[in-house]
C-alpha positions as CSV (number, residue, x, y, z in Angstrom):
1,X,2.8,26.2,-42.6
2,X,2.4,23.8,-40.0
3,X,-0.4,24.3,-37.1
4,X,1.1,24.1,-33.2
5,X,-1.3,21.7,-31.3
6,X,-1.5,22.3,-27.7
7,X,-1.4,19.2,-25.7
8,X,-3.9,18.3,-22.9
9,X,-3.4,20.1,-19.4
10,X,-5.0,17.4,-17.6
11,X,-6.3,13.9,-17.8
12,X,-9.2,12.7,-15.8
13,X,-8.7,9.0,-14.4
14,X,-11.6,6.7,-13.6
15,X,-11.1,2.7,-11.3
16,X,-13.7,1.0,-12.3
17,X,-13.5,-0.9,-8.7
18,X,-15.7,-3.8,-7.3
19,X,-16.4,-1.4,-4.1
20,X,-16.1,2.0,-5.2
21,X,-15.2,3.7,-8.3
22,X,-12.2,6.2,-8.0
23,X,-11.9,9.3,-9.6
24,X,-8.2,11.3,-10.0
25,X,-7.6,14.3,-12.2
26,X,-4.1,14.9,-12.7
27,X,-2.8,17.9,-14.5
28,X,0.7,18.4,-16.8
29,X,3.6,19.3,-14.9
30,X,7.5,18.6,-13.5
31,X,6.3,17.0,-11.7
32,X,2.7,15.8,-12.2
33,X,0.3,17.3,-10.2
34,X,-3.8,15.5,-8.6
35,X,-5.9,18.2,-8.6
36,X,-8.8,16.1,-7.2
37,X,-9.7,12.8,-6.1
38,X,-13.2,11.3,-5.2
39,X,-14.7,8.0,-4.9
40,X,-18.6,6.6,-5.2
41,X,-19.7,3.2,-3.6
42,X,-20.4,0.8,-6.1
43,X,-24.2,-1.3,-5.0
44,X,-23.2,-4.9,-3.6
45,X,-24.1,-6.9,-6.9
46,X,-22.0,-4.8,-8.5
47,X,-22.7,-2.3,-11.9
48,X,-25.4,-3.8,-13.9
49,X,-27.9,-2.6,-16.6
50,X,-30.6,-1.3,-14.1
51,X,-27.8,0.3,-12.2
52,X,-26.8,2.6,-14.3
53,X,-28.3,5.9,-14.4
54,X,-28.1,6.1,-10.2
55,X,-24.2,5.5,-10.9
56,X,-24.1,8.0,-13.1
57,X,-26.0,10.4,-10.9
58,X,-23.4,10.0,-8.4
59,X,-20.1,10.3,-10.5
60,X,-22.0,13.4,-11.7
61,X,-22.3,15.0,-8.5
62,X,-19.0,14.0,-7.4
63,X,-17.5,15.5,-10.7
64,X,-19.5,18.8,-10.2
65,X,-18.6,18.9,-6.1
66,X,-14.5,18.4,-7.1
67,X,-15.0,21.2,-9.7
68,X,-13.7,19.1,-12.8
69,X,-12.9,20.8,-15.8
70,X,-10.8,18.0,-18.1
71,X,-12.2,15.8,-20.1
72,X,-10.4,13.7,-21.5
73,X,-10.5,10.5,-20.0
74,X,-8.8,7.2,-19.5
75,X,-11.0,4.5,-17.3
76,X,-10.1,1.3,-15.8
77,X,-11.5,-2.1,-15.8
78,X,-10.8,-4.6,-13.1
79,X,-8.9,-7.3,-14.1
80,X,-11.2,-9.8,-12.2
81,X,-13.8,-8.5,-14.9
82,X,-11.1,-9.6,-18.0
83,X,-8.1,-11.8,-18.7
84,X,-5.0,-11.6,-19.2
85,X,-2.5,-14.3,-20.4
86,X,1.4,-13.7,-21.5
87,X,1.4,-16.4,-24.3
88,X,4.4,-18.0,-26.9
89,X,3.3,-19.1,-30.2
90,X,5.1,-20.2,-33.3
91,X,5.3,-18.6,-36.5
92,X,3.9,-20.2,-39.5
93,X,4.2,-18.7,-43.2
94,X,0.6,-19.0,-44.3
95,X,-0.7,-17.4,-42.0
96,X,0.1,-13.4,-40.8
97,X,1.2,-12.3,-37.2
98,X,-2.3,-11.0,-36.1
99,X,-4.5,-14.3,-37.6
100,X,-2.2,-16.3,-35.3
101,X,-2.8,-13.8,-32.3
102,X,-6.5,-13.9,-32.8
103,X,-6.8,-18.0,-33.0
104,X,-5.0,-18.2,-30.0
105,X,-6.7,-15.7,-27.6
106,X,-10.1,-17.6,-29.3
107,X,-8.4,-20.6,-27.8
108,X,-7.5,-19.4,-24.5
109,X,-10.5,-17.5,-23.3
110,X,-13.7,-19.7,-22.2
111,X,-15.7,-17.2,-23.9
112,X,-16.9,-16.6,-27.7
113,X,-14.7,-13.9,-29.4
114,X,-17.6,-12.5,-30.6
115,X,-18.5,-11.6,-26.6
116,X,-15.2,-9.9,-25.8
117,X,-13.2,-6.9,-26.9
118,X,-9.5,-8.0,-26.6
119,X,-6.0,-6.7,-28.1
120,X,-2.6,-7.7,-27.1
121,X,1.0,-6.3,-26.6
122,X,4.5,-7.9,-28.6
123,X,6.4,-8.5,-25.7
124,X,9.3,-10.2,-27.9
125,X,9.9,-11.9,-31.4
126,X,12.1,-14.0,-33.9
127,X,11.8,-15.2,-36.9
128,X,10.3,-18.4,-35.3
129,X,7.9,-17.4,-32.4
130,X,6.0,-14.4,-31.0
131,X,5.3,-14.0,-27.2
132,X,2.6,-11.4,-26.6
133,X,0.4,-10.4,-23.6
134,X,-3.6,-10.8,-24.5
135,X,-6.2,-8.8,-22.5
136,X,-9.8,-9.4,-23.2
137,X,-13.2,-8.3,-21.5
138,X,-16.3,-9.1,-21.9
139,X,-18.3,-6.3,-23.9
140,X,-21.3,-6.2,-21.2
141,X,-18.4,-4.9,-18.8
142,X,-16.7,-2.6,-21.7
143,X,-19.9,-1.2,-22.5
144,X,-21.1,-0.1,-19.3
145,X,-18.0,1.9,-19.2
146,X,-19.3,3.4,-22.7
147,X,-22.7,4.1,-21.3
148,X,-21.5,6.1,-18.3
149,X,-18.7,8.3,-19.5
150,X,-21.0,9.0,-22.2
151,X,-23.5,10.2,-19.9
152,X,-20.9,11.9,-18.2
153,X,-20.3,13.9,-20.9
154,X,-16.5,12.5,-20.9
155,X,-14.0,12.2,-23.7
156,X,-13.1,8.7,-23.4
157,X,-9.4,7.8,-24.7
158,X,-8.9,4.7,-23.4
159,X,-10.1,1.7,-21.4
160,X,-6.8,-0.4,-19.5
161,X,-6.7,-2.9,-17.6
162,X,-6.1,-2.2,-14.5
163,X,-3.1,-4.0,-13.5
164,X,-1.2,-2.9,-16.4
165,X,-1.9,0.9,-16.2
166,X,-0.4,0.6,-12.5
167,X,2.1,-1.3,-13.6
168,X,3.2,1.4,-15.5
169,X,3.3,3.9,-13.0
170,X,4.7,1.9,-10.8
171,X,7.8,1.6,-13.6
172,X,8.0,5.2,-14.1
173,X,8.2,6.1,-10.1
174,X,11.0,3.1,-9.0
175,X,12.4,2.3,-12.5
176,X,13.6,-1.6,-11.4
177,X,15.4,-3.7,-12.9
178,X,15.4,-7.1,-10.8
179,X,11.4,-8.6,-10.3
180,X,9.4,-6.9,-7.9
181,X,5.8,-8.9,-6.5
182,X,2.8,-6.0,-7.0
183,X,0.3,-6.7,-4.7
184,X,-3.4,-5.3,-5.3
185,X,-5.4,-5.7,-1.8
186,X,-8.7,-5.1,-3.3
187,X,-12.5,-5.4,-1.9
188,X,-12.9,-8.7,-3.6
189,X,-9.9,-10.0,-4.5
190,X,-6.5,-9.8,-4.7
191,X,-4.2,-9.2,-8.0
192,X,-0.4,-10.5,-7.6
193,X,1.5,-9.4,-10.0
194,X,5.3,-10.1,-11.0
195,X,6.8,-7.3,-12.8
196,X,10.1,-7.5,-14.6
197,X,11.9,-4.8,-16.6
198,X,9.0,-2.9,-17.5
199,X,6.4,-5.4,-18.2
200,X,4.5,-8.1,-16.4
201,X,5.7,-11.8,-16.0
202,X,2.6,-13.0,-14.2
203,X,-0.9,-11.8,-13.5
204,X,-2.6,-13.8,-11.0
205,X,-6.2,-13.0,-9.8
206,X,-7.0,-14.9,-6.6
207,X,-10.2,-14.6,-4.6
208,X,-9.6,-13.4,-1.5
209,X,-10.0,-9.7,-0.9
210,X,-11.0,-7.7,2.4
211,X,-14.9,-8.0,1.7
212,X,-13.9,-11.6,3.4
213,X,-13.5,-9.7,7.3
214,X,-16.9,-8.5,7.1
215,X,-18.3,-12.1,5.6
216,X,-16.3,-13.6,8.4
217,X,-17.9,-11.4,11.0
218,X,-21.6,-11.3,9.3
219,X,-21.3,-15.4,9.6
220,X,-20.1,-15.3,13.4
221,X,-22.4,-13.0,14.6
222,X,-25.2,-14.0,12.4
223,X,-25.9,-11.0,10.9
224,X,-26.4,-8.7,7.7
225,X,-23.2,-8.2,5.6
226,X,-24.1,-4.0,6.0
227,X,-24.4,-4.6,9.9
228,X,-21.0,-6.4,9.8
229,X,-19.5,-3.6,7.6
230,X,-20.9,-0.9,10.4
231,X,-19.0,-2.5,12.8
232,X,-16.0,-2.9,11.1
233,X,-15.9,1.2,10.7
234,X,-17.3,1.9,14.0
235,X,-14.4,-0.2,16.3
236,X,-16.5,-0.7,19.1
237,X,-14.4,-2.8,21.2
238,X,-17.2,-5.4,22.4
239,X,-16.3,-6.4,19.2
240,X,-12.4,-6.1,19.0
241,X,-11.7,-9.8,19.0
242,X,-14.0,-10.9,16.0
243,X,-12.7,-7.8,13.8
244,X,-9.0,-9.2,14.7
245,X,-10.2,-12.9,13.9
246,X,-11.2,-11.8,10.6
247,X,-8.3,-10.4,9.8
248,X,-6.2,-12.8,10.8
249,X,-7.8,-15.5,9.1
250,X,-8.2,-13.4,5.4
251,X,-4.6,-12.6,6.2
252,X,-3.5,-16.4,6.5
253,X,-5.6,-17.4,3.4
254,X,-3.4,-14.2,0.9
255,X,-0.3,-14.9,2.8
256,X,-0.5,-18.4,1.4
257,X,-1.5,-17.9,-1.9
258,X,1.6,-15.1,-2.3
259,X,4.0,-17.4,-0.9
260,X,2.7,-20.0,-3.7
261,X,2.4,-17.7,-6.5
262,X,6.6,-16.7,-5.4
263,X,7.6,-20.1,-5.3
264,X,6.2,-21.0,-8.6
265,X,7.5,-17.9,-10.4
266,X,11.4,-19.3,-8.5
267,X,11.2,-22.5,-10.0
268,X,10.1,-21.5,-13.0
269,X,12.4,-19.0,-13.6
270,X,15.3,-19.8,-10.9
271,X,14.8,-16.1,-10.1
272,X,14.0,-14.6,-7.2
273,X,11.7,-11.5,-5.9
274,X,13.6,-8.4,-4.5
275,X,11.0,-6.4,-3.2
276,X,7.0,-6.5,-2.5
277,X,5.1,-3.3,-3.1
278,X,1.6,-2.8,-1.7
279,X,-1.3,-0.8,-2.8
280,X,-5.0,-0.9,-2.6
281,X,-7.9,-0.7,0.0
282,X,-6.3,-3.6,2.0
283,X,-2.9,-1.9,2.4
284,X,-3.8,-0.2,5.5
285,X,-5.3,-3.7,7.2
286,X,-2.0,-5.8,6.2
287,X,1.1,-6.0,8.4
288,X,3.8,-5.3,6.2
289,X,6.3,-5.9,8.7
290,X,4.7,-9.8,9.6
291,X,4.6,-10.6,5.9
292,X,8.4,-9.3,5.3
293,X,9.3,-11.2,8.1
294,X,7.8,-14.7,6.5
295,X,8.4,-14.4,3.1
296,X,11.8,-12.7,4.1
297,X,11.7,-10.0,1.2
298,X,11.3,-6.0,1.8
299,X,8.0,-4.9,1.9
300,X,6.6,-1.4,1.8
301,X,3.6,0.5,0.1
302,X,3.7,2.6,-3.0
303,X,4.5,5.8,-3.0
304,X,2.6,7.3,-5.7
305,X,3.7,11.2,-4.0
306,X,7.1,10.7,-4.6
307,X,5.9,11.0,-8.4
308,X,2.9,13.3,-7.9
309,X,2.8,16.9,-6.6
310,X,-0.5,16.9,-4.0
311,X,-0.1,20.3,-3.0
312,X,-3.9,21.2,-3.5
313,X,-5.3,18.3,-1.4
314,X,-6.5,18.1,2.3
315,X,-4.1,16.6,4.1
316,X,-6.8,14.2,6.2
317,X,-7.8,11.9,2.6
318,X,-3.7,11.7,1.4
319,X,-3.4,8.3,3.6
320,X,-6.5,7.2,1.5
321,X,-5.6,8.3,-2.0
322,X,-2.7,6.5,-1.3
323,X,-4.1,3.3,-0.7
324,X,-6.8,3.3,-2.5
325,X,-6.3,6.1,-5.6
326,X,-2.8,4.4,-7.2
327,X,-5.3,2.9,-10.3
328,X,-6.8,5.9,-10.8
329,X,-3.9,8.0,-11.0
330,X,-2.0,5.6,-12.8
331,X,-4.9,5.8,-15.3
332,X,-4.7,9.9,-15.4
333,X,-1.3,9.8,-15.8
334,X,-1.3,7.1,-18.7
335,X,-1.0,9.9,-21.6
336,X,1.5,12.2,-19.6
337,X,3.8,9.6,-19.3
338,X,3.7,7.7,-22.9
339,X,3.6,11.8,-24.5
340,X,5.9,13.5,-22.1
């Protein structure tokens, strides 16, 4: 006699972010459905050591003010904190499939192996040569994550990076089959990344994220990067033209930098990009419509509700979750979608 095992209801889903840190719990169901979502600012230097228990504090409270019940947990770590590399190598019989995997993530990270956690995905083989993607991150970063879902309480099942956890969701929801550019507006930096029948082509972390309006505008007015932040939120129109300066000129400085990493994928590949998707805390400061218009290729955001039931959340934060809550959920959702 066998024993039924009930699966999970729910999955709890924690971004790791360099501004905040996202929290989505999505429960089992046709479709899917958030339950909650909540984020927490991360401090300005980011999470270290000394920073710990006060994040913790506040993931606590925010956990206890959504009324969280699951558990299980999948987190996310940025991929500006990690690296990943899509890499070919060639078979040799003296030495097995994961001995050449490990020499050659030794030999493409600028780190000791003995400072990162890393593991890699087959993407295709022969007889004669393996290409596999390699993800590594540094253990301080891996372990913080420990330390505070630990605290937490949390039953940690995974840690993904989170480019590829989106990536994932974002296959599920549009199911494409020509290459489609991802586009990650973060806090700071930006993640481009070219996706292609279910698995990424190119990752490319660039540093230019939307932390850059408010160093623009602390710089021209002389003043505190919190100040500059304040005003940014606030709108007051005395400073209308600064605010629009700022954006124009982080807008000009990514616009650039896509447009490179899309014509270096095209003459690489001779293939072209069909469609741009958006998501992030920058999605809601870009103009879709301007950057369709120059890179001549359909743009639009995400829609992570045409997957997700969000019948249970105020309708005043959906704008944000979808924006800024696509990592987390795609991070929830990881187990529903490889078990369902």
């Amino acid at each position: 006699m066998a024993l039924i095992l009930s699966k999970p209801k729910g999955f709890l889903g924690i971004d790791f972010g360099s501004y905040s840190i996202k929290v989505a719990e999505v429960m089992r169901g046709s479709p899917p459905e958030l339950r909650s979502f909540g984020q927490v600012r991360v401090p300005l230097e980011g999470i270290k050591e000394e920073e710990i228990e006060q994040i913790v504090k506040r993931l606590n409270d925010l956990i206890n003010n959504l009324k969280i019940k699951t558990r299980k947990t999948v987190a996310c770590i940025s991929s500006y904190a990690s690296i990943i590399k899509r890499i070919e190598v060639t078979l040799t019989d003296d030495k097995d499939i994961d001995e050449i995997i490990k020499e050659e993530t030794e030999a493409q990270i600028p780190f000791d192996i003995e400072e990162v956690y890393y593991d890699y995905y087959i993407i295709d083989s022969d007889e004669e040569k393996v290409e596999f993607l390699m993800a590594a991150a540094k253990k301080e970063a891996v372990e913080h994550i420990l330390e505070i879902t630990e605290a937490l309480n949390l039953e940690l099942i995974a840690i993904d990076i989170d480019v590829i956890t989106t990536g994932n969701l974002f296959e599920q929801i549009y199911k494409k089959e020509s290459p489609c550019l991802l586009l990650d507006l973060g806090a700071s930096k930006t993640t481009i990344t070219i996706w292609v029948k279910n698995k990424p082509h190119t990752i490319r972390d660039i540093g230019i994220g939307t932390n850059d309006i408010k160093n623009y505008i602390a710089e021209i007015l002389n003043i505190k990067i919190d100040d500059a932040e304040k005003i940014i939120i606030d709108k007051k129109e005395e400073y209308k033209n600064t605010i629009k300066d700022g954006i124009k000129e982080y807008y000009k400085r990514l616009t650039d930098q896509i447009e490179e990493t899309i014509n270096t994928y095209k003459g690489q590949t001779k293939n072209t990009i069909s469609q741009i998707f958006i998501y992030g805390g920058g999605e809601e400061i870009i103009d879709k419509k301007s950057l369709e218009k120059r890179l001549n290729i359909k743009t639009e955001t995400i829609d992570v509700f045409s997957y997700i039931n969000h019948k249970n959340i105020n309708k005043a934060t959906l704008k944000t979750i979808k924006s800024t809550g696509l990592t987390a959920i795609s991070a929830a959702t990881r187990e529903i979608i490889h078990n369902d």
